[in-house]
VODREN-312508 format. One record per residue (C-alpha): x, y, z; residue in three letters. Coordinates in steps of 0.2 Angstrom, whole numbers. Layout:
<atom u="X" v="Y" w="Z" r="ALA"/>
...
END
This chain:
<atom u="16" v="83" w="-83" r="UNK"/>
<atom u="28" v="79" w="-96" r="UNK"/>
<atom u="23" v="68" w="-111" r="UNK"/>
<atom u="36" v="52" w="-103" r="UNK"/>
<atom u="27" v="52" w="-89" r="UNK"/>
<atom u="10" v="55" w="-95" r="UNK"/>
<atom u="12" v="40" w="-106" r="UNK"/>
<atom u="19" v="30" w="-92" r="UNK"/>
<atom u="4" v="34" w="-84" r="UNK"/>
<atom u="-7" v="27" w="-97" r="UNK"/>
<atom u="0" v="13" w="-100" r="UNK"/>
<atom u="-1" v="8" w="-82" r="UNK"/>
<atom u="-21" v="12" w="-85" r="UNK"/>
<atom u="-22" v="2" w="-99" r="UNK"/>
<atom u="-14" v="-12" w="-91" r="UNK"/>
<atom u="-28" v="-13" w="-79" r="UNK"/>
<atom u="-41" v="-16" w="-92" r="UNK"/>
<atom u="-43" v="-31" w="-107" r="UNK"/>
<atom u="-51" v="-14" w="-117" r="UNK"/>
<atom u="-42" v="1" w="-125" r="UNK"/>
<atom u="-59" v="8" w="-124" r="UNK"/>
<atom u="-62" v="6" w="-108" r="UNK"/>
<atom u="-46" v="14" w="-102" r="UNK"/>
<atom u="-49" v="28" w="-114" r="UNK"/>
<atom u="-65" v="30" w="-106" r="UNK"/>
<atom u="-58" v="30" w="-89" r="UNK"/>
<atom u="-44" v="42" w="-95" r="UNK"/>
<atom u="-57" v="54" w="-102" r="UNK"/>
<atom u="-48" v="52" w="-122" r="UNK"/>
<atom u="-51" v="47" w="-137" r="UNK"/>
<atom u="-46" v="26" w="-140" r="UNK"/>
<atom u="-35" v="31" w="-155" r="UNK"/>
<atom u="-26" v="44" w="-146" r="UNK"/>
<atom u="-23" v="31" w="-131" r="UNK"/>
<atom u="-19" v="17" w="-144" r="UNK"/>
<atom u="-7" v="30" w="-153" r="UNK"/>
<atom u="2" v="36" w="-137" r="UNK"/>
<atom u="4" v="16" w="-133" r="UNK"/>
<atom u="12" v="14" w="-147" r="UNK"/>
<atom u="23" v="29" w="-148" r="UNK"/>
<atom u="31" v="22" w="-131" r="UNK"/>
<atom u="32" v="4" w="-137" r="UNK"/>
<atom u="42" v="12" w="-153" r="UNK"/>
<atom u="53" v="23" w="-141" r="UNK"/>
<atom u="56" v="6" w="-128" r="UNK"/>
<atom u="59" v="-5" w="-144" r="UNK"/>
<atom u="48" v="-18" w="-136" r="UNK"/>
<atom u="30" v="-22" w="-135" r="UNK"/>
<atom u="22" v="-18" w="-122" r="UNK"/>
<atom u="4" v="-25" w="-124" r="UNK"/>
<atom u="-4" v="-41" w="-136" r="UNK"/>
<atom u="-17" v="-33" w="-144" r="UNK"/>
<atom u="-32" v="-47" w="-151" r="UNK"/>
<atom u="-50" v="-47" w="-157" r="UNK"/>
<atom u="-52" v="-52" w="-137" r="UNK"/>
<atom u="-45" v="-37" w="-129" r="UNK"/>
<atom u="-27" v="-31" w="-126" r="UNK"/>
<atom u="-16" v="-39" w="-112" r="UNK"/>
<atom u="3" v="-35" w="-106" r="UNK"/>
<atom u="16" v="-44" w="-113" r="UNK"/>
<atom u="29" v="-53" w="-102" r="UNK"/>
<atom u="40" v="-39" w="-105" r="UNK"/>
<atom u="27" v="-28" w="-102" r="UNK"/>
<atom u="24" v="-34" w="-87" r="UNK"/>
<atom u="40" v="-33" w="-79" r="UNK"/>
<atom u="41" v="-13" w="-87" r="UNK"/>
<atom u="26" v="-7" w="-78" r="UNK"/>
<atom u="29" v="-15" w="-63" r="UNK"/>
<atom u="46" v="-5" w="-63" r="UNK"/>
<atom u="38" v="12" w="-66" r="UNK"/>
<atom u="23" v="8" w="-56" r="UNK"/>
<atom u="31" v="16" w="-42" r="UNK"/>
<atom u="41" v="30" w="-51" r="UNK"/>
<atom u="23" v="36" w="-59" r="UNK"/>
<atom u="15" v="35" w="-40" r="UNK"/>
<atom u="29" v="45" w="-32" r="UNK"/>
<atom u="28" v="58" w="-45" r="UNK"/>
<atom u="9" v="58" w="-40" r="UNK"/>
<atom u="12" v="61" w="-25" r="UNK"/>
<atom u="25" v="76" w="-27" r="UNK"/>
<atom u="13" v="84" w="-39" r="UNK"/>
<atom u="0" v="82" w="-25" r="UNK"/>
<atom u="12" v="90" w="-11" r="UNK"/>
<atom u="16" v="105" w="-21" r="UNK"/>
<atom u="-1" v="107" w="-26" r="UNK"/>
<atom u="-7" v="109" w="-10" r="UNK"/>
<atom u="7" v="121" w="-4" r="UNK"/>
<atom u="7" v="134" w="-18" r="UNK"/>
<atom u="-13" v="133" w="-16" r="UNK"/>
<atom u="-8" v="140" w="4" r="UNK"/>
<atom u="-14" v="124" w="9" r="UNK"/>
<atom u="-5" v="115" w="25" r="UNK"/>
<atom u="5" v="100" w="19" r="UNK"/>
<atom u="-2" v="85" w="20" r="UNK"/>
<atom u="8" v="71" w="34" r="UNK"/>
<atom u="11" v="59" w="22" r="UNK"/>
<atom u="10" v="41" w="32" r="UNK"/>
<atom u="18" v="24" w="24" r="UNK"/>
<atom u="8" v="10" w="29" r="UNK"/>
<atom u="7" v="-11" w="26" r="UNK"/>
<atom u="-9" v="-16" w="36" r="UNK"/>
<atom u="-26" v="-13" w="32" r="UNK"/>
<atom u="-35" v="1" w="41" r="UNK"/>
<atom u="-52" v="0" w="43" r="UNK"/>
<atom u="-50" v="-6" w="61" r="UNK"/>
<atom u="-37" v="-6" w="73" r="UNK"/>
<atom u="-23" v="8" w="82" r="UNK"/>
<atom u="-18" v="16" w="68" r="UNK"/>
<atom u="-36" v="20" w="62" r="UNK"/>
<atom u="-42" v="26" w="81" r="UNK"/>
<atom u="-24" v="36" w="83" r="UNK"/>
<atom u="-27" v="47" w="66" r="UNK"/>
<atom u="-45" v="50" w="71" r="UNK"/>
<atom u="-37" v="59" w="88" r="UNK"/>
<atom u="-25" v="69" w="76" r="UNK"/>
<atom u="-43" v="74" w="65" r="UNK"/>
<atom u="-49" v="80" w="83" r="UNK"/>
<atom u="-35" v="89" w="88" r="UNK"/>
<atom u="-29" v="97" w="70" r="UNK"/>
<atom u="-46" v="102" w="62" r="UNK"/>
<atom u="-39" v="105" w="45" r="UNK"/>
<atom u="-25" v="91" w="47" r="UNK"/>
<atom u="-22" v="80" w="31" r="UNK"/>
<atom u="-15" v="64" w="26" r="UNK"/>
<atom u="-7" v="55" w="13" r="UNK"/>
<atom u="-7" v="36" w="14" r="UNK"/>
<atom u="4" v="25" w="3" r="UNK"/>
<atom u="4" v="9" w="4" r="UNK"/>
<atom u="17" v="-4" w="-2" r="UNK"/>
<atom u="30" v="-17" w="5" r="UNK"/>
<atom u="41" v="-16" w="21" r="UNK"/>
<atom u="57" v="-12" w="11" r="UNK"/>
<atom u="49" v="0" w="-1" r="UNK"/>
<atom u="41" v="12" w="11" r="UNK"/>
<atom u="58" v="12" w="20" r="UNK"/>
<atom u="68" v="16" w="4" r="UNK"/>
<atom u="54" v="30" w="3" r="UNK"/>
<atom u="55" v="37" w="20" r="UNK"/>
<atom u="76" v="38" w="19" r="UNK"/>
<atom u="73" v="49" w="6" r="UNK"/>
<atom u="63" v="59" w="12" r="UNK"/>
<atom u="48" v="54" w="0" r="UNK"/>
<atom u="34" v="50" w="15" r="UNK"/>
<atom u="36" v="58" w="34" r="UNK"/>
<atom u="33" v="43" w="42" r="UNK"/>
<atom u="33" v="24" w="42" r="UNK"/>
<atom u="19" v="13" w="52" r="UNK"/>
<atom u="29" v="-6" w="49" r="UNK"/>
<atom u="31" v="-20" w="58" r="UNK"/>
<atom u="47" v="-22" w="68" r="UNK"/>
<atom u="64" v="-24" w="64" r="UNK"/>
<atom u="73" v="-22" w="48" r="UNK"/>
<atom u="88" v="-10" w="42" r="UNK"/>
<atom u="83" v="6" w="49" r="UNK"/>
<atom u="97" v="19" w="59" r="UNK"/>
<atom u="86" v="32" w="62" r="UNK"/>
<atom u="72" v="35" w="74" r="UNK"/>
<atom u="59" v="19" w="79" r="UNK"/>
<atom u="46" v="20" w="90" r="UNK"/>
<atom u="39" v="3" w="96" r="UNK"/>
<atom u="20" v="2" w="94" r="UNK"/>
<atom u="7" v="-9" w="96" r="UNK"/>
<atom u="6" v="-28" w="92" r="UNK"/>
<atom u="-8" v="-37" w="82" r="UNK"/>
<atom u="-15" v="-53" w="80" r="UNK"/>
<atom u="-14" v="-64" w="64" r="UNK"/>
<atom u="-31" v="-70" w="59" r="UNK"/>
<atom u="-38" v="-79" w="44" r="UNK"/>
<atom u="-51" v="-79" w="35" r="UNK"/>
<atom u="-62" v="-92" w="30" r="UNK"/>
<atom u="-78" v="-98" w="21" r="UNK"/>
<atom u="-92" v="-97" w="31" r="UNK"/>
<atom u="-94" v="-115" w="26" r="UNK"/>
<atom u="-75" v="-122" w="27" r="UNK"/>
<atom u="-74" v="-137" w="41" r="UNK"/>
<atom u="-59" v="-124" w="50" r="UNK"/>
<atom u="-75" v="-111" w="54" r="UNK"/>
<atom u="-79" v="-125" w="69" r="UNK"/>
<atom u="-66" v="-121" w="77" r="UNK"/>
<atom u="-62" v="-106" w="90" r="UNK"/>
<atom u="-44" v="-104" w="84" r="UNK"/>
<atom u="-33" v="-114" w="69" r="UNK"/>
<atom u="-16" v="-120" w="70" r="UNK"/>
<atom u="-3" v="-117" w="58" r="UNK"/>
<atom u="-2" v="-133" w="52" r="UNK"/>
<atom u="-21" v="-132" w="47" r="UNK"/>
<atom u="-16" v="-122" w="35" r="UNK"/>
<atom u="-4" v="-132" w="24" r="UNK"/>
<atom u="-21" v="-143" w="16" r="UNK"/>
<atom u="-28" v="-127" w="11" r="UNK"/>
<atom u="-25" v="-116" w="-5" r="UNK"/>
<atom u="-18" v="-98" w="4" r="UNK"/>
<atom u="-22" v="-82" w="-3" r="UNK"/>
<atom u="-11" v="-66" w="-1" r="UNK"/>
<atom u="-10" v="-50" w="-8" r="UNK"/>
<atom u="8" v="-44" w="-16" r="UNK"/>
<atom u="9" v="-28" w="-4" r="UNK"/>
<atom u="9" v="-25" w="14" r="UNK"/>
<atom u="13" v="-37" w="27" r="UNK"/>
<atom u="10" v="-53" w="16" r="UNK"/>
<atom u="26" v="-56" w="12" r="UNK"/>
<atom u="29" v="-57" w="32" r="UNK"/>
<atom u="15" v="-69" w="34" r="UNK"/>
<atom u="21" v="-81" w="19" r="UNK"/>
<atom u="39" v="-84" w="29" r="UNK"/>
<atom u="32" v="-83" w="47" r="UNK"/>
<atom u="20" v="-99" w="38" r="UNK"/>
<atom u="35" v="-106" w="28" r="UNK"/>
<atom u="45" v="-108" w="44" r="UNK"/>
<atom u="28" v="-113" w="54" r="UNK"/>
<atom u="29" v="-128" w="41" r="UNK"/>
<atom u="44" v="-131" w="38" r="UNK"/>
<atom u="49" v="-124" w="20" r="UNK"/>
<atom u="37" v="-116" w="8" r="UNK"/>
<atom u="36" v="-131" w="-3" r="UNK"/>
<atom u="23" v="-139" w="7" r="UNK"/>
<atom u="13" v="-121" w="6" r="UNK"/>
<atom u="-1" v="-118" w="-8" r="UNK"/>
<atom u="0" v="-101" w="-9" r="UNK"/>
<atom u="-10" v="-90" w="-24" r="UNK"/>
<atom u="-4" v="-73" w="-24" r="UNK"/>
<atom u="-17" v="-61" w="-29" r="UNK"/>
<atom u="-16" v="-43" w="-36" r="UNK"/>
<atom u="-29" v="-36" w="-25" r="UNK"/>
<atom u="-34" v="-27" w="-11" r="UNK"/>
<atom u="-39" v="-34" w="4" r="UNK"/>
<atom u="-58" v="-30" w="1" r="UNK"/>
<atom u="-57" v="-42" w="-15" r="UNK"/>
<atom u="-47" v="-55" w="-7" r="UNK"/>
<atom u="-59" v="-57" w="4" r="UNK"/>
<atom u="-75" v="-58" w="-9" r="UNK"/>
<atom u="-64" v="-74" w="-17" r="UNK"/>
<atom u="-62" v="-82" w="2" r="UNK"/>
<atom u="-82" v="-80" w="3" r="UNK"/>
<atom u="-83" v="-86" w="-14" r="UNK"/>
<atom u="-72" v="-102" w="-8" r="UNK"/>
<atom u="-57" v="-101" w="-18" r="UNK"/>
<atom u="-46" v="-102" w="-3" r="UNK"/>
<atom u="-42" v="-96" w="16" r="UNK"/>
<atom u="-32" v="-78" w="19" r="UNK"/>
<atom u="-20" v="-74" w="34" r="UNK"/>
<atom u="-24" v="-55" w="41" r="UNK"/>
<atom u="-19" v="-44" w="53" r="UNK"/>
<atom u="-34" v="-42" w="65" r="UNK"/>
<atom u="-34" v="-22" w="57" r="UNK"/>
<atom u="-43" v="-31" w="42" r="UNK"/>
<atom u="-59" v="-37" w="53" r="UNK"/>
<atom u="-68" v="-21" w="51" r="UNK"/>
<atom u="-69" v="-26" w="32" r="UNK"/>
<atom u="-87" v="-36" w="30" r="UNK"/>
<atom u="-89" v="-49" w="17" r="UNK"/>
<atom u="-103" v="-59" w="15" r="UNK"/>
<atom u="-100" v="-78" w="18" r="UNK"/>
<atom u="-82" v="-75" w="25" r="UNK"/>
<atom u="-78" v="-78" w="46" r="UNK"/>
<atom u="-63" v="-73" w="56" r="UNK"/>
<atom u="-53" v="-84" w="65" r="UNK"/>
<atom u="-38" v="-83" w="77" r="UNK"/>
<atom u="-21" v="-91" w="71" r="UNK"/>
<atom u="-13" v="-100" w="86" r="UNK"/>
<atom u="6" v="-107" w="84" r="UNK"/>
<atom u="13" v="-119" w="97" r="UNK"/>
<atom u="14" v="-105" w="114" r="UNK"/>
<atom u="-4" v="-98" w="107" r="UNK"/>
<atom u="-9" v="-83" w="98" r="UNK"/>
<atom u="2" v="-76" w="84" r="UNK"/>
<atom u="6" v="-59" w="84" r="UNK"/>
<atom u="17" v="-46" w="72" r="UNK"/>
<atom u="22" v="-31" w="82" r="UNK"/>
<atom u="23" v="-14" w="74" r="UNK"/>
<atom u="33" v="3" w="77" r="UNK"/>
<atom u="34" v="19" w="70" r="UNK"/>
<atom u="50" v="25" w="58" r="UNK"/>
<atom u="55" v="42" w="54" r="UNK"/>
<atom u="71" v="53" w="51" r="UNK"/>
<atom u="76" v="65" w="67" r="UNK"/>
<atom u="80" v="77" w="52" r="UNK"/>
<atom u="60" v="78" w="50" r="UNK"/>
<atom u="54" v="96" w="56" r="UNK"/>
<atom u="36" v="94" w="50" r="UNK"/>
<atom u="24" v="100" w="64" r="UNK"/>
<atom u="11" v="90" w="60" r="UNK"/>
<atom u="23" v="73" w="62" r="UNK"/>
<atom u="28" v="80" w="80" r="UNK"/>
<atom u="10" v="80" w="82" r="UNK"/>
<atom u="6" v="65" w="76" r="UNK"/>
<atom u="23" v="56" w="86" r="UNK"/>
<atom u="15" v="63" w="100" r="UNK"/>
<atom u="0" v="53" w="100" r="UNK"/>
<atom u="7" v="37" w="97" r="UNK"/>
<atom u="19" v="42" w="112" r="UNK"/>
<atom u="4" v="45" w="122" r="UNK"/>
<atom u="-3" v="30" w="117" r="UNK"/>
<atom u="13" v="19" w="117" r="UNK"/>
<atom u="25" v="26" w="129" r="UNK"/>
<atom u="44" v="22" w="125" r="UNK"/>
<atom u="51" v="9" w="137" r="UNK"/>
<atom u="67" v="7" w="126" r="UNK"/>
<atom u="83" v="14" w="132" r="UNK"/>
<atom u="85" v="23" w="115" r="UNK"/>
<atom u="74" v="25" w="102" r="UNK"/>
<atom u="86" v="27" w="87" r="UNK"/>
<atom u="90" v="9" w="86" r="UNK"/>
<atom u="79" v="-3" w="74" r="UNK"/>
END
């Protein structure tokens, strides 16, 4: 890895900790040659990158706004690195699956278990991230496949899928608990957490729309995954909107509870994306089963 990257790299580490020494620790290097690589880039950018106080170190606005950028140049690179690793090891190329709904429940999670079973050796890659990110990623040829919810600007192949309910999770002891379902509207008194990846960004305008304009939505965005969003809902600091594949998660002090609009249950339907170029045999495989599961009704399938 050349020394860009590897800097990149660090700093995205260090951003992630109030402690150079922790970050060196979990780096595996010595604190001044972490601080001195830091400091190296910040002279090559010609800004600061990080304000560094008795208290710890924290990014910079500026800083901020860098890493997010390379945040997904670093991970790509990863994940080429990974891919060729494997081959030139004579190991079978992992299928590497773009996804932005939890997995620890649901169709997605029984359907790779089937490919497991019938590919003994069969590896995956997941990557997470937002609708329109994996899709820029799939078009050039970065991940194999795209799990998504439907519609967006896709010419290629689309396989409709399942659909899934939207849930929320709540406090064990929040007053909307007592209820069997909650309405949208029962949301706009409450402080809404989502996460800045996956299908959240979906859920904020289906909600926005549900109550006419964000404005009247308190909504905290949190940079987490869905496990740690849920350990602030049991520890009361709100309510979260879910798909139902987040269920299997447990949390102490935190129920699930449909979300029901004005014709009943709300549901986000997801399909399948892919490039008809693909030749992978593992992705035929893996089509296959999702096929066998969710048969294709649709006139054509090469239309999003």
């Amino acid at each position: 890895m050349n020394s860009e990257l590897r800097d990149l790299k660090w700093a995205l580490v260090a951003s992630r900790h109030r402690s150079l020494r922790q970050a060196a620790e979990t780096l595996n290097t010595r604190q001044s040659t972490l601080s001195r690589r830091l400091l190296d880039l910040e002279c090559e950018l010609g800004v600061d990158l990080f304000e560094r106080t008795t208290g710890g170190t924290k990014l910079t606005p500026v800083g901020r706004e860098f890493l997010d950028l390379a945040r997904p140049l670093v991970d790509e690179a990863d994940r080429l690195f990974l891919v060729f690793k494997t081959r030139r090891n004579g190991g079978r190329r992992p299928l590497r699956i773009g996804i932005c709904s939890s997995l620890s429940a649901g169709n997605l999670r029984e359907t790779l278990a089937e490919l497991r079973r019938q590919i003994a050796d069969a590896d995956v890659l997941l990557v997470d991230g937002a609708k329109e990110g994996l899709l820029g990623e799939l078009a050039v040829g970065a991940i194999d496949v795209a799990i998504l919810t439907s519609g967006g600007r896709w010419n290629d192949r689309v396989l409709p899928l399942w659909g899934e309910r939207v849930v929320v999770a709540v406090p064990d002891h929040h007053p909307l608990n007592n209820r069997p379902a909650i309405e949208w509207r029962d949301l706009c008194d409450n402080r809404i957490l989502l996460t800045r990846s996956g299908v959240d960004s979906e859920l904020e305008q289906l909600l926005s729309v549900k109550a006419g304009g964000s404005g009247t939505l308190r909504i905290s965005y949190q940079d987490v995954s869905v496990d740690r969003l849920l350990s602030l809902v049991g520890a009361g600091y709100g309510v979260a909107p879910l798909l139902e594949g987040a269920v299997g998660f447990i949390c102490p002090g935190v129920a699930h509870r449909e979300l029901h609009g004005d014709c009943g249950q709300m549901r986000l339907q997801f399909a399948a994306y892919w490039k008809e170029t693909n030749s992978s045999p593992m992705l035929q495989t893996f089509l296959d089963l999702l096929r066998a599961r969710y048969p294709d009704l649709s006139a054509s399938a090469t239309s999003g």
